[in-house]
N, C-alpha and C positions, 0 to 999 in steps of 0.2 A: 524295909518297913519305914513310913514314914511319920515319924513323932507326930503328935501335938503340939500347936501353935509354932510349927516351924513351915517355912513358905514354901511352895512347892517348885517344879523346876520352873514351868509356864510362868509364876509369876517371877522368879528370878530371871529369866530372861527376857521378860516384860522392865522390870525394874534398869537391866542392864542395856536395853535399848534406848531407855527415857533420858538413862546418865550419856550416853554416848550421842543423843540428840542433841544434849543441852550442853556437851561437851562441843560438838560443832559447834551450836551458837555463840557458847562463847569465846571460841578461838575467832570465828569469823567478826564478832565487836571487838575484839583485842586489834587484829589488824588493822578494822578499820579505825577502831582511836589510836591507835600509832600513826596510820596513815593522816589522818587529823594533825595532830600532833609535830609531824614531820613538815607538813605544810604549814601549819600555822607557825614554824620555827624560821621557815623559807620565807614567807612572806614579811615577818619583822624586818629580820634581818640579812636577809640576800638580795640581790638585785631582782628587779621586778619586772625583765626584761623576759618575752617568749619567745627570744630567736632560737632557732632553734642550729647554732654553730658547732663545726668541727671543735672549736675551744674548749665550747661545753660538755662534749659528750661523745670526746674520743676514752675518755678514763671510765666512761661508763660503759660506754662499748666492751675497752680492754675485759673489764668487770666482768660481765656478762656471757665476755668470752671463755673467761676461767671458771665459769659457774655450773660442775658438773653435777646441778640439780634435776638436769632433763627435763623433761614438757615441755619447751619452748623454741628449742631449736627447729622441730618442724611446723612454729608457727610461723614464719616469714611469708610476705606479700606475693605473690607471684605474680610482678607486673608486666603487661603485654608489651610486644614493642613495636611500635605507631612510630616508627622512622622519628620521636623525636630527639636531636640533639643536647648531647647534653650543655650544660652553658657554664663555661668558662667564669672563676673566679673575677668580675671585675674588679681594674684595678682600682686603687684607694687613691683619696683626694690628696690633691697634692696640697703640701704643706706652705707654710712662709703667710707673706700680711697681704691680703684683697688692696686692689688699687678703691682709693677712694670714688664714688659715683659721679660721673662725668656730667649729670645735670646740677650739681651744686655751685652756686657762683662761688668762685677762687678772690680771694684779696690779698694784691699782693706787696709783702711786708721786706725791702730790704735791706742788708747789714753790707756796709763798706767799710775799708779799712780807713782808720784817719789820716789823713795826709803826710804824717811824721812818716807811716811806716808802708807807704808809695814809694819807696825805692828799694834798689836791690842789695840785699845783706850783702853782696859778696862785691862787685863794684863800684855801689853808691850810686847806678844812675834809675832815673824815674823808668819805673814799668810799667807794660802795657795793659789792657784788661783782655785778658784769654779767653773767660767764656764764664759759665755760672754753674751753682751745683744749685738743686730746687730740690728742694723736700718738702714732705705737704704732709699735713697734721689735720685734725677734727676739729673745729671749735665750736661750740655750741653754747649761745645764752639765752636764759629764760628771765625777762625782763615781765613786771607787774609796770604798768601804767592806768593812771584815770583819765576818761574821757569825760572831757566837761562840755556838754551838752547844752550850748546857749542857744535861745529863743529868742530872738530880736518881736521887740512890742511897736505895736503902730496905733496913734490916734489924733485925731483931727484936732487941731487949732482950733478952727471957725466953731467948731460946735464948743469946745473948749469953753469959750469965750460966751458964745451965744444962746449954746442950745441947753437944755436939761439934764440932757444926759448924754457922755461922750463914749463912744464905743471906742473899744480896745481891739486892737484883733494881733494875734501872739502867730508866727512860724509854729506850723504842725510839726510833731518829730516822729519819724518812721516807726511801723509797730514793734513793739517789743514781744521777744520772747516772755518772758515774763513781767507783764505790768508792775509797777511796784519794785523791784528788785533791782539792787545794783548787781546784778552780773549779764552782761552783754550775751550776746550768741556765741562769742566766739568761748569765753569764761565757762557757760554751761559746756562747750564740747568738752574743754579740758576736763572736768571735773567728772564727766561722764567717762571720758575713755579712759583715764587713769582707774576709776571705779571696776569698770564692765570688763574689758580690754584687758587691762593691766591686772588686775585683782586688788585694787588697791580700798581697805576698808577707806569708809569717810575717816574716824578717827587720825589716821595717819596722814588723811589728805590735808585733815585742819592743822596736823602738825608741821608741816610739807608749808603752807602757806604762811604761818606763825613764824617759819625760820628768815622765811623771806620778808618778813617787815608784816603784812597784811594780814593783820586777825579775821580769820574767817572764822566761826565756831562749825561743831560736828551738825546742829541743830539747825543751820541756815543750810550746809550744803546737804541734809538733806530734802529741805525742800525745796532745792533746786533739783533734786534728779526727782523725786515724785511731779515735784510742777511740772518739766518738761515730758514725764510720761501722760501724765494726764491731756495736759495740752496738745503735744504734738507728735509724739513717739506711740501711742494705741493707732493714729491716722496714718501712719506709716506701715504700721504691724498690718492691720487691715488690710491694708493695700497688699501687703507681700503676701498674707494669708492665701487672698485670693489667688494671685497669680504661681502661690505652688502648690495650690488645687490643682491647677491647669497645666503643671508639670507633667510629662507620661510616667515620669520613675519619682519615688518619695524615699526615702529613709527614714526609718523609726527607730526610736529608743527612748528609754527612761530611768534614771539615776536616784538615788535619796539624795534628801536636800533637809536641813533642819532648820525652821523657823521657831524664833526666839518670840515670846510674847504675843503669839499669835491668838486670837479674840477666840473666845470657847476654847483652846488647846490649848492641851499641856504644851511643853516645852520639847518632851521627850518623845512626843506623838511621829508616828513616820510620815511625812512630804513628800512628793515624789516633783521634777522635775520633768517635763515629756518634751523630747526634740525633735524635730524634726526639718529634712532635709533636701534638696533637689538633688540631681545626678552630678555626678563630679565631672560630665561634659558639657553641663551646663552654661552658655555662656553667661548668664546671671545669676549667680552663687544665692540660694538663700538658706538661711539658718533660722529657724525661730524656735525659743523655746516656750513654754508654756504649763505656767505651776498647777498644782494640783493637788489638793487633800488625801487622795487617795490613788490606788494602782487600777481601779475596776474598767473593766472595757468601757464602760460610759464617755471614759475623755476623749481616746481616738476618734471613738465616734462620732461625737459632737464636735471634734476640731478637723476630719477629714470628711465627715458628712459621705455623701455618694460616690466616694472617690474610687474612677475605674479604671485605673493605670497600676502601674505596678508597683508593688513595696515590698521594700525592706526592711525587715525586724528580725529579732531573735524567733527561739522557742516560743514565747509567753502565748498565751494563749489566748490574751484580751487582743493583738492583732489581727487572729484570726477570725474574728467577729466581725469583721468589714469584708462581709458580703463580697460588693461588688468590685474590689481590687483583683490584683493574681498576686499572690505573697510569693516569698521568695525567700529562702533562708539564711542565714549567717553562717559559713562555712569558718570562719574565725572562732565561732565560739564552741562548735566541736571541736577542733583545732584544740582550745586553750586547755579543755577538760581532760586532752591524751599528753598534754606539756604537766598538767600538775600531776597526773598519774605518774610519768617519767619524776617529776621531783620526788614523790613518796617512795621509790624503789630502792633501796640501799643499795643494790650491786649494778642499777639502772639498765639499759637496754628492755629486750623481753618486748612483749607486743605494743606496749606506748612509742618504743623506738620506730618499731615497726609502722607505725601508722603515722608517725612522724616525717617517714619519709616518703610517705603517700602524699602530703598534706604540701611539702618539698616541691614534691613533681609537679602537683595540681597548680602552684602557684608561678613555679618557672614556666610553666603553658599561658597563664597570664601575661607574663612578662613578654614572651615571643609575641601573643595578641596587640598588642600594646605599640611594639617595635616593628612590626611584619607591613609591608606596606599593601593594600588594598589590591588587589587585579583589577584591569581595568573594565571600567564600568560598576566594581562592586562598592560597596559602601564599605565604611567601617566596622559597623554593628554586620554587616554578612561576613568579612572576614573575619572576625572576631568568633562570628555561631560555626562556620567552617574548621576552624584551628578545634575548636572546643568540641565539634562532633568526633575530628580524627583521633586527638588527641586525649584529649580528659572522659570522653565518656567511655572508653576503654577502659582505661585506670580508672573508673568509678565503681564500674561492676566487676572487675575482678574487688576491690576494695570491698565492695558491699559482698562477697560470696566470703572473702576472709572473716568479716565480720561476723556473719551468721553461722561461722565457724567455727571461732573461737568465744561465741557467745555462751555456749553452756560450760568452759572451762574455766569463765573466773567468776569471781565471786561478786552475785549483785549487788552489794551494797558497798564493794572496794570502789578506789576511782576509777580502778580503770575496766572495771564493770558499769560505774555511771558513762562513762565517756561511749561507751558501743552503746547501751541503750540509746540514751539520746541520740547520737548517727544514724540510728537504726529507725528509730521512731519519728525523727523527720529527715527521714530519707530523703519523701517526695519534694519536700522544701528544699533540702540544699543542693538537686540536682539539677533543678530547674534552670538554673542559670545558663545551663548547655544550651537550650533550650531557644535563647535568645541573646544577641551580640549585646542588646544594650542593658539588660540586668548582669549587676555589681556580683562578684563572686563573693563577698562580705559587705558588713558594716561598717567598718573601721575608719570608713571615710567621716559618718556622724559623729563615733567615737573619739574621735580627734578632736572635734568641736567641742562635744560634751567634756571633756578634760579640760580645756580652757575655763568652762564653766567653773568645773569643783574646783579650780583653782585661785 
């Protein structure tokens, strides 16, 4: 008999599904803000390195080993075996002090004994000179001098004397970098490379100069690196624009960057910084960067225009708006997404390990490309697509079949749920690279540069 106003079974177990739904979600946000949580504690304060070494992650192995929570043990990689070798621990650089560089002029300073103490302690008679001991030291000084720029004047006597009016005529003096300005050509690079180069704010650089005798103020040298941009460093840029248009391979990427007092903008407003790069076998290295308000596909576009060679970028999505390229994807930055899933594991190993050592193999197959010499007749970039058909596109697709394997077992919105999605969803992008000898197996080569930058 079933009272009044008491619920029936249907809705109790309606009720007791909805708790047990909402009981999943919220263990599945619990992990993930621990997993948050975990990393954000890593990232303060542990090293920010993503090697992924024996050092780091023998104890989590051990861990993983002892962890009889099962489901994981039959996730492991089952990778093919393409005859390649495995490769030997290289050894470590050898220690002690670098000979100083043999193009530097040597001057040379010596010490003799004074004539009292030319003879021999134990005899008394004069000795001879044996031979010499040479030790060599760095010296280095940075010397401010003025150049004082005379103009010798010339005008005629006769007219002097006779005529109305006497012309003058003054020695021209070669153009200046900056008209008006005491700072030469050579003063602007200094103050440039120590800026750009070095990271050096102006503030320090005025201090830097004030120590040395020479008040510069913050206010002159910066309009010494504005003048020289406006002047003559856009006429440079231009030029390399063009000619890494005309590259076959580009590199892409884009950083924040925060501008202070920027006209209409907050202070707080996001910048983005876009770089851009040639191939790292390029014999003319170019690097440009190129600021910007915003993230939206509009700047590629307009700073790469019709460009139909190949690039490299990440995921983002505003790369892939240029058309006429072949993109190519960043194997580094899946890579980094299964390195931070490996930090949030308490007991470590489990499938982040695992793909970790996929990502191992992939890159020791680089390294043989790299070192392998060509057969004859064949190019670099064919031995390089040769190594990469035998070797890595084997290890790709068993990788990608692990994948789609252990896809429905973790949890999507863990990391190392983000880290397979993303692998998975530009699959087609970061396998590409087999594909062809002369596309970069990552980015990391632009990222080098861009770190200079934030620096």
């Amino acid at each position: 008999m079933i009272r009044s106003g008491e619920p029936d079974v249907a809705a109790l177990l309606a009720r007791i599904a909805a708790l047990q739904a909402e009981n999943r979600h919220l263990t599945a946000r619990v992990a993930q803000l621990e997993e948050d949580l975990a990393l954000a504690r890593l990232h303060r304060f542990a090293p920010k390195s993503e090697k992924h070494s024996d050092r780091l992650f023998n104890e989590a192995e051990q861990a993983a080993g002892d962890d009889t929570s099962g489901g994981e043990e039959d996730d492991a990689v089952d990778l093919p075996d393409t005859g390649f070798a495995r490769v030997e621990k290289p050894e470590g650089k050898k220690r002690g002090r670098k000979p100083l560089p043999e193009h530097l002029p040597r001057e040379r300073v010596e010490y003799d004994l004074p004539d009292d103490q030319k003879s021999c302690p134990c005899c008394r008679h004069p000795m001879h000179r044996l031979g010499e001991a040479v030790t060599e030291q760095l010296h280095i000084e940075v010397k401010a001098k003025v150049l004082q720029n005379v103009r010798f004047k010339y005008a005629c006597r006769t007219c002097d004397r006779t005529g109305i009016e006497t012309p003058i005529v003054m020695a021209p003096m070669p153009a200046q970098p900056l008209p008006g300005s005491i700072a030469t050509a050579s003063t602007l690079a200094f103050a440039l490379v120590h800026k750009y180069v070095d990271g050096t704010p102006l503030y320090r650089l005025a201090q830097a100069f004030e120590r040395a005798g020479v008040p510069v103020s913050r206010g002159t040298l910066g309009h010494w690196v504005i003048g020289s941009s406006e002047r003559h460093l856009c006429r440079l840029y231009e030029a390399l624009k063009l000619r890494l248009r005309a590259q076959p391979l580009i590199h892409g990427d884009e950083t924040t960057v925060q501008v202070l007092k920027e006209k209409d903008r907050e202070a707080t407003s996001p910048s983005f910084m876009w770089a851009y790069r040639n191939g790292e076998d390029s014999p003319e290295p170019i690097v440009l960067l190129d600021y910007q308000p915003g993230r939206g596909q509009i700047y590629p576009q307009t700073f790469l225009g019709d460009y139909r060679g190949i690039l490299m970028s990440d995921g983002y999505s505003a790369w892939r708006t240029l058309t006429g390229a072949t993109h190519v994807g960043c194997l580094a930055h899946s890579r980094r997404r299964f390195v931070e899933a490996l930090k949030t594991r308490k007991k470590g190993g489990g499938p982040p390990e695992q793909a970790l050592k996929v990502f191992e193999q992939l890159y020791r197959i680089e390294g043989l490309a790299r070192s392998e010499k060509p057969d004859k007749g064949e190019t670099r970039a064919d031995c390089t697509r040769r190594l990469r058909q035998k070797h890595s596109v084997p290890i790709l697709n068993a990788f990608k079949a692990w994948l789609e394997d252990i896809r429905p077992k973790v949890l999507p919105d863990s990391k190392i749920g983000d880290a397979v999605s993303y692998t998975l969803n530009q699959w087609e992008y970061l396998t590409r690279y087999t594909e062809d000898g002369r596309m970069p197996i990552d980015n990391n080569l632009l990222e080098r540069d861009i770190r200079v930058f934030a620096t």
